[in-house]
mmJSON file of the N, C-alpha and C atoms, coordinates in Angstrom:
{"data_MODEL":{"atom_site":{
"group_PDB":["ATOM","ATOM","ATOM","ATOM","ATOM","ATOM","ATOM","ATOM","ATOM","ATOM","ATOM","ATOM","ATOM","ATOM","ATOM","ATOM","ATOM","ATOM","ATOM","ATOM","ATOM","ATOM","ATOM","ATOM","ATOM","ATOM","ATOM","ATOM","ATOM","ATOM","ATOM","ATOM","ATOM","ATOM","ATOM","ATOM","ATOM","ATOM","ATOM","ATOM","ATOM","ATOM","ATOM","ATOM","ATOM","ATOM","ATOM","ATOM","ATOM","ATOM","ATOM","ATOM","ATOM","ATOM","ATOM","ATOM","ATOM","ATOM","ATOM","ATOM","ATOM","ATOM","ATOM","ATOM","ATOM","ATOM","ATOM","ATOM","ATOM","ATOM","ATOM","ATOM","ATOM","ATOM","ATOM","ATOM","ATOM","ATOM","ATOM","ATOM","ATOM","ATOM","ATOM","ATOM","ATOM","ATOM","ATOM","ATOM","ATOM","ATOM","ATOM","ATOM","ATOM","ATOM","ATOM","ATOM","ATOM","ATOM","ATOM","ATOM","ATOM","ATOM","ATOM","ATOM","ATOM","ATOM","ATOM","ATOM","ATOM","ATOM","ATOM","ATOM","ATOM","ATOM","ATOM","ATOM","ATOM","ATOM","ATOM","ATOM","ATOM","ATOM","ATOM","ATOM","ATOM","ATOM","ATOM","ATOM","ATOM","ATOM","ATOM","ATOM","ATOM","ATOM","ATOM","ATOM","ATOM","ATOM","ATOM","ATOM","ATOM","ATOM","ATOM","ATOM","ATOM","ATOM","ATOM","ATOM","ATOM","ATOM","ATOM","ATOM","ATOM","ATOM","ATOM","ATOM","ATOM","ATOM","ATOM","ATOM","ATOM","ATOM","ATOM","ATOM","ATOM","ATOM","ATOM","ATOM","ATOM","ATOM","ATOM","ATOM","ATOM","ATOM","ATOM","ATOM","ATOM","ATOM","ATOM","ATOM","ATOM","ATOM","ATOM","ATOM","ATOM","ATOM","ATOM","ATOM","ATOM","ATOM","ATOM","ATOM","ATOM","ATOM","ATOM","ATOM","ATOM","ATOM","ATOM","ATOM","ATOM","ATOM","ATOM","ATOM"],
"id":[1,2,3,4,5,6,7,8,9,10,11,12,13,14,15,16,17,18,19,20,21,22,23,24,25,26,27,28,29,30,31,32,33,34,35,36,37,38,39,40,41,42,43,44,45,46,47,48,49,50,51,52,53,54,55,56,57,58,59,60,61,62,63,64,65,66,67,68,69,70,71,72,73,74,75,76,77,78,79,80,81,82,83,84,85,86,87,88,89,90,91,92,93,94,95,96,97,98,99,100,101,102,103,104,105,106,107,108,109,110,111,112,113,114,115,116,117,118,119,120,121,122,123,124,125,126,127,128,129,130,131,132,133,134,135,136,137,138,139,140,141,142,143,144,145,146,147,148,149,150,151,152,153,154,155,156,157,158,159,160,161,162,163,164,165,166,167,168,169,170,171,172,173,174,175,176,177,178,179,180,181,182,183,184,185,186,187,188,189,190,191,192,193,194,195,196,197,198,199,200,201,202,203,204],
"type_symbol":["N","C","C","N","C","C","N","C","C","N","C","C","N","C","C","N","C","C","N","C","C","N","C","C","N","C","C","N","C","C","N","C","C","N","C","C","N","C","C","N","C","C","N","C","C","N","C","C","N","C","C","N","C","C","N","C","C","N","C","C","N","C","C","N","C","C","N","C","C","N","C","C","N","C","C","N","C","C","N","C","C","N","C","C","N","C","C","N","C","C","N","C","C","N","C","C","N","C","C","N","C","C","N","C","C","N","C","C","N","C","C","N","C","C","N","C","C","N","C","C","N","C","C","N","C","C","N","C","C","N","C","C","N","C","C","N","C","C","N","C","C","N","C","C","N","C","C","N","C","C","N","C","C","N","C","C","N","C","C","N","C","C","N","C","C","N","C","C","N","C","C","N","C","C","N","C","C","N","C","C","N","C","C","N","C","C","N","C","C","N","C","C","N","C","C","N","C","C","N","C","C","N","C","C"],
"label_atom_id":["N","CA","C","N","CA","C","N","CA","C","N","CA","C","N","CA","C","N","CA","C","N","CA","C","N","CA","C","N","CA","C","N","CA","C","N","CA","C","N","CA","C","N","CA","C","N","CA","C","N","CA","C","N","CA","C","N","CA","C","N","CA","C","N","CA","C","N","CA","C","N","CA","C","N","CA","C","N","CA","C","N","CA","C","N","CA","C","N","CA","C","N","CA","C","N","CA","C","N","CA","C","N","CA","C","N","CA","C","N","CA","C","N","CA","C","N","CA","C","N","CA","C","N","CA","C","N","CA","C","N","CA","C","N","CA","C","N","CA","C","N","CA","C","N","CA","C","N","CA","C","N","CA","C","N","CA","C","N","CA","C","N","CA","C","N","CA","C","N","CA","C","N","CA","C","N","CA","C","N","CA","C","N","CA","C","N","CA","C","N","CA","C","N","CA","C","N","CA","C","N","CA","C","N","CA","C","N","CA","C","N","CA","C","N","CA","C","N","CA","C","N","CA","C","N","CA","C","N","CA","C","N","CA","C","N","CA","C"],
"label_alt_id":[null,null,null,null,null,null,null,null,null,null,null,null,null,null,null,null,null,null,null,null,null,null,null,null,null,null,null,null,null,null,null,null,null,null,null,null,null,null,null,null,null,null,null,null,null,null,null,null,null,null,null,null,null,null,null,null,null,null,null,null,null,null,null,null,null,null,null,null,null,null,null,null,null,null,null,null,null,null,null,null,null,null,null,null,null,null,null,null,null,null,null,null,null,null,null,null,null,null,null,null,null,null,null,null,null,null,null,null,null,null,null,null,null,null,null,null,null,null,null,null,null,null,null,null,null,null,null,null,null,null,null,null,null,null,null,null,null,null,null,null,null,null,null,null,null,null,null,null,null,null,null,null,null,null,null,null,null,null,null,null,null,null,null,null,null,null,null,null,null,null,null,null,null,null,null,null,null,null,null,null,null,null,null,null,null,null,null,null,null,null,null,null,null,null,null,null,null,null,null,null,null,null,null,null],
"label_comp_id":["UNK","UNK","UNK","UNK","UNK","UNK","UNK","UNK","UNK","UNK","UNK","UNK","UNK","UNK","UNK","UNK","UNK","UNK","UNK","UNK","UNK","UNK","UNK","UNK","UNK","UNK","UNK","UNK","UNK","UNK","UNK","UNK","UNK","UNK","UNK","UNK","UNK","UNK","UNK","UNK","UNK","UNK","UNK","UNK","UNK","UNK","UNK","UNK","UNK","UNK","UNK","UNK","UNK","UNK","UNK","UNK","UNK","UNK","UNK","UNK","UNK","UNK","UNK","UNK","UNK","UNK","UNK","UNK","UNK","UNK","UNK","UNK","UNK","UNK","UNK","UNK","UNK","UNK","UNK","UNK","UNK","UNK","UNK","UNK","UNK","UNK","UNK","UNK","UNK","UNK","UNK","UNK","UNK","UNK","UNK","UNK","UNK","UNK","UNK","UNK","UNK","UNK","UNK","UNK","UNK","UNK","UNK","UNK","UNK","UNK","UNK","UNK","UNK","UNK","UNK","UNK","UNK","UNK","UNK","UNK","UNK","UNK","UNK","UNK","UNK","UNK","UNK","UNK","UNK","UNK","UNK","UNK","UNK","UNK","UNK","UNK","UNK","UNK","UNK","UNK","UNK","UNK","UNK","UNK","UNK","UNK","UNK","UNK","UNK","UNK","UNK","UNK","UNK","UNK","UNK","UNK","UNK","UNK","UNK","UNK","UNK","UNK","UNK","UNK","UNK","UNK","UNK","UNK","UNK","UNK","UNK","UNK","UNK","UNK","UNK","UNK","UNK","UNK","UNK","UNK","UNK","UNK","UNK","UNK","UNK","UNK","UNK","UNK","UNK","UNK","UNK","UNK","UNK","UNK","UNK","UNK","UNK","UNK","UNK","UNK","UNK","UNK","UNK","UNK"],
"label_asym_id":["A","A","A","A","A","A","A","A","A","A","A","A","A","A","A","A","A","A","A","A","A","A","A","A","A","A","A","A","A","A","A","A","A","A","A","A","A","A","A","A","A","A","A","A","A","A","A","A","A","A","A","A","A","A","A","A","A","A","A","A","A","A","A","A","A","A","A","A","A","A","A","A","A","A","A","A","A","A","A","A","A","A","A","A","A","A","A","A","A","A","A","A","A","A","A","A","A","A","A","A","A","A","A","A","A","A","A","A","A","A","A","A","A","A","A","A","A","A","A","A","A","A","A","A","A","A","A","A","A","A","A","A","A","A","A","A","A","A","A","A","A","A","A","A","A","A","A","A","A","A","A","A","A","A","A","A","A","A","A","A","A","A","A","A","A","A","A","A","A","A","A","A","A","A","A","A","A","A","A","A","A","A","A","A","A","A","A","A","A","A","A","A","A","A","A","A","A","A","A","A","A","A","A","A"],
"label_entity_id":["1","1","1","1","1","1","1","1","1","1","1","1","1","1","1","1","1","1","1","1","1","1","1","1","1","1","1","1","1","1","1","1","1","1","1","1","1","1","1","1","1","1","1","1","1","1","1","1","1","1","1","1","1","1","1","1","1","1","1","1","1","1","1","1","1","1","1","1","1","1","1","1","1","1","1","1","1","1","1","1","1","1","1","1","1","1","1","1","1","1","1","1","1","1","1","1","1","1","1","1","1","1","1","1","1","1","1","1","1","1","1","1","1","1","1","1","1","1","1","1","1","1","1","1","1","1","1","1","1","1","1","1","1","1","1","1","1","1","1","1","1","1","1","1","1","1","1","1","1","1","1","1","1","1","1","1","1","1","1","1","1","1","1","1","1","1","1","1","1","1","1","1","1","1","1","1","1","1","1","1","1","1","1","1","1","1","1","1","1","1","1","1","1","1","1","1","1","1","1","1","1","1","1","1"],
"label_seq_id":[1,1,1,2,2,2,3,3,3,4,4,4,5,5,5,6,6,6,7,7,7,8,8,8,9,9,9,10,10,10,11,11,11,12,12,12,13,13,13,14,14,14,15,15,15,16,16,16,17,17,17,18,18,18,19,19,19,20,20,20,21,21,21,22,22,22,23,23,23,24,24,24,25,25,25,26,26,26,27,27,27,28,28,28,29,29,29,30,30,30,31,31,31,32,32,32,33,33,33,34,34,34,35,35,35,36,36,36,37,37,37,38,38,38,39,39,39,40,40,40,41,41,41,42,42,42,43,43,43,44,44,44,45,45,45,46,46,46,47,47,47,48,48,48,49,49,49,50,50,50,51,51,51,52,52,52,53,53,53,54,54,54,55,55,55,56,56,56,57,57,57,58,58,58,59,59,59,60,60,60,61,61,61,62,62,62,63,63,63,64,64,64,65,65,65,66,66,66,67,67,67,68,68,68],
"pdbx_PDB_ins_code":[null,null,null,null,null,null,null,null,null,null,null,null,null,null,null,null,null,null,null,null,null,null,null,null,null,null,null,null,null,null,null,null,null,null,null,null,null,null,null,null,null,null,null,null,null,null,null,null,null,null,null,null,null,null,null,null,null,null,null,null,null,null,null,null,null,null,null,null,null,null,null,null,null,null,null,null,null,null,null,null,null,null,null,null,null,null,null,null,null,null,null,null,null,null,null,null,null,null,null,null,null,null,null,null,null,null,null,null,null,null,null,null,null,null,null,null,null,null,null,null,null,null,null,null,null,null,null,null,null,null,null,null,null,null,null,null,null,null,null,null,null,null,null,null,null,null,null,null,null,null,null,null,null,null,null,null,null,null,null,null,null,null,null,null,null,null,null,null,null,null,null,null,null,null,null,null,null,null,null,null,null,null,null,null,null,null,null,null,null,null,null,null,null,null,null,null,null,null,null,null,null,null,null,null],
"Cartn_x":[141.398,140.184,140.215,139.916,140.014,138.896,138.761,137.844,136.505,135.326,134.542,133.423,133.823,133.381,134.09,133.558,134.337,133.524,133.546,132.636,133.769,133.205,133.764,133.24,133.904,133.873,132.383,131.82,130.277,129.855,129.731,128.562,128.456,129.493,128.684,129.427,128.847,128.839,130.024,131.018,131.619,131.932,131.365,131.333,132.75,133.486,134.832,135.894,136.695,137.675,137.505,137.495,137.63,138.899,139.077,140.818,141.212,142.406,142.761,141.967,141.401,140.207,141.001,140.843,140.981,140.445,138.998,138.448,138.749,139.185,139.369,138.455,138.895,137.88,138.278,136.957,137.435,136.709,137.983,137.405,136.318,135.25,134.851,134.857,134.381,135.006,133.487,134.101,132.729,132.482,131.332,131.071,131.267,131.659,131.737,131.1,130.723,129.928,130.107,128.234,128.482,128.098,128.71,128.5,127.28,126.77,126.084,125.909,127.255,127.261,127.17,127.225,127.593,125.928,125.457,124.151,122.68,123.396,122.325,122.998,124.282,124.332,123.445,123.735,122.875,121.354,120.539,118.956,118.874,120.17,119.777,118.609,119.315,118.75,117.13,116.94,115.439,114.666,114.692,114.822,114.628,115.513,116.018,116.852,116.611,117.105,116.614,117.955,117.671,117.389,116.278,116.006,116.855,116.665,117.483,116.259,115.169,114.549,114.432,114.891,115.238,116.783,117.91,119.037,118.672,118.252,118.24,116.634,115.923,115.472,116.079,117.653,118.29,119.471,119.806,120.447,119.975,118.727,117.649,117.664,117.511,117.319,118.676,120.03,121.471,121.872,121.179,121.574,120.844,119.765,119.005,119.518,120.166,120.207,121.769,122.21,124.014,123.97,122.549,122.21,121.935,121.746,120.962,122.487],
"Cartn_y":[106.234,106.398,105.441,105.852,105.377,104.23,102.775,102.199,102.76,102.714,102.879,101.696,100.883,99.576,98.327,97.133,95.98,95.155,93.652,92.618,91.026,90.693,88.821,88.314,87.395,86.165,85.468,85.156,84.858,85.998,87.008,88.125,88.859,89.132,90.307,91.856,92.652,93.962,94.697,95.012,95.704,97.255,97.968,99.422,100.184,99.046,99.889,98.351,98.44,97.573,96.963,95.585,95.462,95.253,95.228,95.616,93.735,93.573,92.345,91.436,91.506,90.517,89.639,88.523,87.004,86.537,87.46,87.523,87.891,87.648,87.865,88.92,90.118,91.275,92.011,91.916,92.816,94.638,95.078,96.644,96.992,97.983,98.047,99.723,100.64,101.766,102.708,103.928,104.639,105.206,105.611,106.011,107.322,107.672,109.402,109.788,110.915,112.009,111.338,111.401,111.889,113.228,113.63,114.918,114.978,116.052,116.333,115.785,115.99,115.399,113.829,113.329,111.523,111.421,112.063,111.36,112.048,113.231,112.892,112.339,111.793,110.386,109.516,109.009,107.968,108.096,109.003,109.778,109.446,109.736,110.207,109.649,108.095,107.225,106.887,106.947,107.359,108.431,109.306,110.393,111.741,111.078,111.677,113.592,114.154,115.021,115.658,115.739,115.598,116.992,117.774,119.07,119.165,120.367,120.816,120.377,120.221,119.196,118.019,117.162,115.719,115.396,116.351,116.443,116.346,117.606,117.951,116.377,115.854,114.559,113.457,113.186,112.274,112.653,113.421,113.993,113.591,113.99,113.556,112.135,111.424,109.762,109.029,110.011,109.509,109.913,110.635,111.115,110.125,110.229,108.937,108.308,107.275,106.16,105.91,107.41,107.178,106.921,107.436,107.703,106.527,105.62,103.924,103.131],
"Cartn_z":[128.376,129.134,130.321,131.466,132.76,132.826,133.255,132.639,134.024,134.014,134.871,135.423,134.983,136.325,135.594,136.248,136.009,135.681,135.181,134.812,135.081,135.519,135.884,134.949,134.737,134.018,134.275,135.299,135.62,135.423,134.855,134.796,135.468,136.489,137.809,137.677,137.817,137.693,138.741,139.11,139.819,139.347,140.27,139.97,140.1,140.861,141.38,141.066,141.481,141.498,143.1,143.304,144.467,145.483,146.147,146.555,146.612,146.158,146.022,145.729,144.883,143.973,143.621,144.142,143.195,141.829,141.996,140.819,139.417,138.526,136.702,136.932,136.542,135.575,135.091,133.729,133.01,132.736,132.305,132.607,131.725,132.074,131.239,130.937,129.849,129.437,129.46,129.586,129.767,128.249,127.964,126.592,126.538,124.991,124.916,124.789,124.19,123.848,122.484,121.758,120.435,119.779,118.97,118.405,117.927,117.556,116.637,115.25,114.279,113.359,113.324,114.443,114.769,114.691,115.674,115.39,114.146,113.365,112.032,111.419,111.32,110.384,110.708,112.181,112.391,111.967,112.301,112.213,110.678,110.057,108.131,107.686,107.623,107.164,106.947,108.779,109.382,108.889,109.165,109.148,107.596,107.064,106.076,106.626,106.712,107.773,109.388,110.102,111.477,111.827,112.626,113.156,114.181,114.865,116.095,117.028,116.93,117.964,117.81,117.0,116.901,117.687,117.17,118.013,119.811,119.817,121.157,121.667,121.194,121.57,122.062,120.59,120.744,122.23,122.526,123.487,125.187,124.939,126.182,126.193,125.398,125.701,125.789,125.248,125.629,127.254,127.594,128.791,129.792,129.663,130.399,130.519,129.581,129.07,130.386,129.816,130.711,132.271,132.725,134.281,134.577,134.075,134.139,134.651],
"occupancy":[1.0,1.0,1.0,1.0,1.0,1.0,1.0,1.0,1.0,1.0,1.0,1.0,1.0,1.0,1.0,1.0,1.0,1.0,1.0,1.0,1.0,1.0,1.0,1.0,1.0,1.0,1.0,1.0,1.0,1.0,1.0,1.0,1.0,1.0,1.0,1.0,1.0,1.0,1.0,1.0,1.0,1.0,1.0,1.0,1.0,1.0,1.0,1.0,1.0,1.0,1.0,1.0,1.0,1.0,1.0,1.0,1.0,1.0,1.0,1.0,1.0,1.0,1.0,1.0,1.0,1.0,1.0,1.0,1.0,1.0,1.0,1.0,1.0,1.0,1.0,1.0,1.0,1.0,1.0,1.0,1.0,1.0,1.0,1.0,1.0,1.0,1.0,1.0,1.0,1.0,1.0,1.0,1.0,1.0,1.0,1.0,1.0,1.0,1.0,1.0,1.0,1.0,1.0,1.0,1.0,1.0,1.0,1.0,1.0,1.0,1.0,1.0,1.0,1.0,1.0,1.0,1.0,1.0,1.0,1.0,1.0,1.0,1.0,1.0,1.0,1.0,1.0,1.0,1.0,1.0,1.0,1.0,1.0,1.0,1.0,1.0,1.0,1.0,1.0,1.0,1.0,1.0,1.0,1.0,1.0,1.0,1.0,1.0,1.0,1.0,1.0,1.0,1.0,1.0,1.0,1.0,1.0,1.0,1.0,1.0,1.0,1.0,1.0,1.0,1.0,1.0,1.0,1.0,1.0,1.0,1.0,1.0,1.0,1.0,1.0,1.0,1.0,1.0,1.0,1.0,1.0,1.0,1.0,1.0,1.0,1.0,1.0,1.0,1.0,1.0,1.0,1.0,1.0,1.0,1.0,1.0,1.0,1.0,1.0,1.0,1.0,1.0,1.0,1.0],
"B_iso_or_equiv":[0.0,0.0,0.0,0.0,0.0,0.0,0.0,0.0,0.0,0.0,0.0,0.0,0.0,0.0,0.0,0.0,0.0,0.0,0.0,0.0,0.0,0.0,0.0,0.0,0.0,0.0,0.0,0.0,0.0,0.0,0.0,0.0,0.0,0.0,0.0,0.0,0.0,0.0,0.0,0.0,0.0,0.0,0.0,0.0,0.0,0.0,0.0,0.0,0.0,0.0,0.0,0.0,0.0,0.0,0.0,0.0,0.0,0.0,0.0,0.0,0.0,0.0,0.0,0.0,0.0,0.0,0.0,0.0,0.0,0.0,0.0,0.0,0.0,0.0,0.0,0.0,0.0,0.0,0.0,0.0,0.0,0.0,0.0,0.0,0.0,0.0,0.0,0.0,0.0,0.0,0.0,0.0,0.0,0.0,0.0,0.0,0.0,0.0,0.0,0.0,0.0,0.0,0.0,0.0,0.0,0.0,0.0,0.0,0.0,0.0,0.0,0.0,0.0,0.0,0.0,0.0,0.0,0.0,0.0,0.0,0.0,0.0,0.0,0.0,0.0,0.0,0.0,0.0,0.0,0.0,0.0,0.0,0.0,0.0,0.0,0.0,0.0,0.0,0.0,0.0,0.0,0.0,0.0,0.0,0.0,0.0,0.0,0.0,0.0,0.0,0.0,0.0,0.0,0.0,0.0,0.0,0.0,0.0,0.0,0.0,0.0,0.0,0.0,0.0,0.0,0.0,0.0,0.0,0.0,0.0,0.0,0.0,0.0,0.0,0.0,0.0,0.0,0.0,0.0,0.0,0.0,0.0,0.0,0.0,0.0,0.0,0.0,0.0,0.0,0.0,0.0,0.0,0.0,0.0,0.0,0.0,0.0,0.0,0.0,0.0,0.0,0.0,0.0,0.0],
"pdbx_formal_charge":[null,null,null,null,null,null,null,null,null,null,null,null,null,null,null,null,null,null,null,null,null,null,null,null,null,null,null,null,null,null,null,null,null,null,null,null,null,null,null,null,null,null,null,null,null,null,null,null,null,null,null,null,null,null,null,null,null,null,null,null,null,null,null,null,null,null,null,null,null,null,null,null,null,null,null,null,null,null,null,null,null,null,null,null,null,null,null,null,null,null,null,null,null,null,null,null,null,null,null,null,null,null,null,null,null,null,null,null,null,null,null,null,null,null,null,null,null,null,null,null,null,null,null,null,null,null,null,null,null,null,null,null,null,null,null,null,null,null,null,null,null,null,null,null,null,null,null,null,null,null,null,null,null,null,null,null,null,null,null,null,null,null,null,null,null,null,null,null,null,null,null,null,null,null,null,null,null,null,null,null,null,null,null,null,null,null,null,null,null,null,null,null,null,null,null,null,null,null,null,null,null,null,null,null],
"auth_seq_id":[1,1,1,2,2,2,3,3,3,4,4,4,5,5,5,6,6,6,7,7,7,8,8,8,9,9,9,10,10,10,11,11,11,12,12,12,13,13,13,14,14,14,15,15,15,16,16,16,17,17,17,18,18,18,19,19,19,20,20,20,21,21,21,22,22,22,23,23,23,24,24,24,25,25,25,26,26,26,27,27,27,28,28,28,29,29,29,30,30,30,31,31,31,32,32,32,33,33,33,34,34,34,35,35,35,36,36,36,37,37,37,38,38,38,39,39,39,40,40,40,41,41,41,42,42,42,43,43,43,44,44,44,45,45,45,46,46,46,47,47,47,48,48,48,49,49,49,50,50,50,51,51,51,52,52,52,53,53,53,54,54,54,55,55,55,56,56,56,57,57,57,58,58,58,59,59,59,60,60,60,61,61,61,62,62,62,63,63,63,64,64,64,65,65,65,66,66,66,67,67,67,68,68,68],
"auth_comp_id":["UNK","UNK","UNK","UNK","UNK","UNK","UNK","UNK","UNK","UNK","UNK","UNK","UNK","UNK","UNK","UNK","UNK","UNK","UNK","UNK","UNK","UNK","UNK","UNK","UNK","UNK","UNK","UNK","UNK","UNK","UNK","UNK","UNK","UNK","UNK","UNK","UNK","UNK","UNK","UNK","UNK","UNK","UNK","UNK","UNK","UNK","UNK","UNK","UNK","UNK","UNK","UNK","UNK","UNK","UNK","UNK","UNK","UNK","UNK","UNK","UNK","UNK","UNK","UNK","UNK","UNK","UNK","UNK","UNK","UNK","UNK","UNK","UNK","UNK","UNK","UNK","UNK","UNK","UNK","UNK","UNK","UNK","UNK","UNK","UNK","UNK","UNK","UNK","UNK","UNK","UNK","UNK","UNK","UNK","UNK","UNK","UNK","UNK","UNK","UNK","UNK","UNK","UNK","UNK","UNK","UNK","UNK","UNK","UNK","UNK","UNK","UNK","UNK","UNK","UNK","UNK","UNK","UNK","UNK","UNK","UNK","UNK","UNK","UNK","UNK","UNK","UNK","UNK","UNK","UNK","UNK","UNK","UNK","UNK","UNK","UNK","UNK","UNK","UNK","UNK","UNK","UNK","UNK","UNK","UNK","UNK","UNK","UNK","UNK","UNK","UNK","UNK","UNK","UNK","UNK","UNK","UNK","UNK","UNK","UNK","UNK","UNK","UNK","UNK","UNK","UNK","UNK","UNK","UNK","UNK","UNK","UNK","UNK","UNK","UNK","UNK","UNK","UNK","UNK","UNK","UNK","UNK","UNK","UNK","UNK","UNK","UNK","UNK","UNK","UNK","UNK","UNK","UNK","UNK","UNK","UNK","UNK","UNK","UNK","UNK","UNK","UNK","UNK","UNK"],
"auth_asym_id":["A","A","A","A","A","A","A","A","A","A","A","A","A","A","A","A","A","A","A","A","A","A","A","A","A","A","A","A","A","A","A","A","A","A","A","A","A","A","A","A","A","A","A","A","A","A","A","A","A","A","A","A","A","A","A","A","A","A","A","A","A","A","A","A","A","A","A","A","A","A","A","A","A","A","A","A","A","A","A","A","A","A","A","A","A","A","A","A","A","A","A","A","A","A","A","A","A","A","A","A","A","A","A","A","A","A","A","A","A","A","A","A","A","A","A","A","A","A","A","A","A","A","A","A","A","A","A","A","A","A","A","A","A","A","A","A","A","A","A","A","A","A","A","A","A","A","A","A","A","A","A","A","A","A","A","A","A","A","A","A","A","A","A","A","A","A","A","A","A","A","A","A","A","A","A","A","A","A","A","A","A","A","A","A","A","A","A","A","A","A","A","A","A","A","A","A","A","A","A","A","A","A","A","A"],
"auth_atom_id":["N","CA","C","N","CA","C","N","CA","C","N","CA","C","N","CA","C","N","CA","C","N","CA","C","N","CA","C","N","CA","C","N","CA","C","N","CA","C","N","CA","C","N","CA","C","N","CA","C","N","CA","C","N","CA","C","N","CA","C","N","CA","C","N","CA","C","N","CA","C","N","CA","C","N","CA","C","N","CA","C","N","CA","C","N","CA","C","N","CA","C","N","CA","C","N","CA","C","N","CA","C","N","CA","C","N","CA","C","N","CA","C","N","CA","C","N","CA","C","N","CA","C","N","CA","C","N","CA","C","N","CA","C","N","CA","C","N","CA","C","N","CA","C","N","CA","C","N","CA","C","N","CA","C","N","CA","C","N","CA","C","N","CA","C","N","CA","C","N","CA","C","N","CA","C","N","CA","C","N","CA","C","N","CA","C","N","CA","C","N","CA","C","N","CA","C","N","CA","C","N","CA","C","N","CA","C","N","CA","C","N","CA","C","N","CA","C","N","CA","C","N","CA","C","N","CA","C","N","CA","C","N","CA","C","N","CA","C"],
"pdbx_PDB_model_num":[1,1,1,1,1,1,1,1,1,1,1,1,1,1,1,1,1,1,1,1,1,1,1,1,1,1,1,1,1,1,1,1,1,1,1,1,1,1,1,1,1,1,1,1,1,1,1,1,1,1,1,1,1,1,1,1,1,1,1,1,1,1,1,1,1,1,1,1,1,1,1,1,1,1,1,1,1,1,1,1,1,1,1,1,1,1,1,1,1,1,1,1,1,1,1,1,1,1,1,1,1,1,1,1,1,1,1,1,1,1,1,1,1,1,1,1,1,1,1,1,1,1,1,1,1,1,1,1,1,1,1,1,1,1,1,1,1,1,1,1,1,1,1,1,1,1,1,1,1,1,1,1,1,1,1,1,1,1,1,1,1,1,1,1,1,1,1,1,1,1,1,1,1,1,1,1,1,1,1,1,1,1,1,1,1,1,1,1,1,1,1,1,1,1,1,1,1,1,1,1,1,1,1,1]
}}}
C-alpha cells in the first residue's frame, strides 16, 4: 500500500512527500475498507445483532470520518 501522507518527528502533518526533505518522516498508510462482516463483529457485542440499517449507518460515519 502506497503510504498517503507523512508525519515528522515534531508532529507535523505532510500530505505529500516534500522534495529533498531534510526532515525524518514517517509514512503514514491509508485505511481499507471494512467489510461487512468486519463491522457486525465489531456492532455484536453492542448491539447484539447488526441490521442492514445499522451497516449502511456504520458506513456513513466511516466515510465521513475518511473525508476529514
Amino acid at each position: 500500500m502506497k503510504p498517503s501522507a507523512y508525519i515528522s518527528d515534531g508532529g507535523i502533518l505532510f500530505k505529500e512527500s516534500p522534495p529533498d526533505s531534510m526532515i525524518k518522516l514517517t509514512p503514514l498508510y491509508a485505511m481499507r475498507e471494512l467489510t461487512d462482516a468486519e463491522i457486525q463483529e465489531i456492532g455484536k457485542p453492542f448491539l447484539g445483532y447488526v441490521t442492514f440499517d445499522e451497516l449502511d449507518f456504520a458506513r456513513a460515519i466511516l466515510q465521513k470520518a475518511s473525508e476529514k
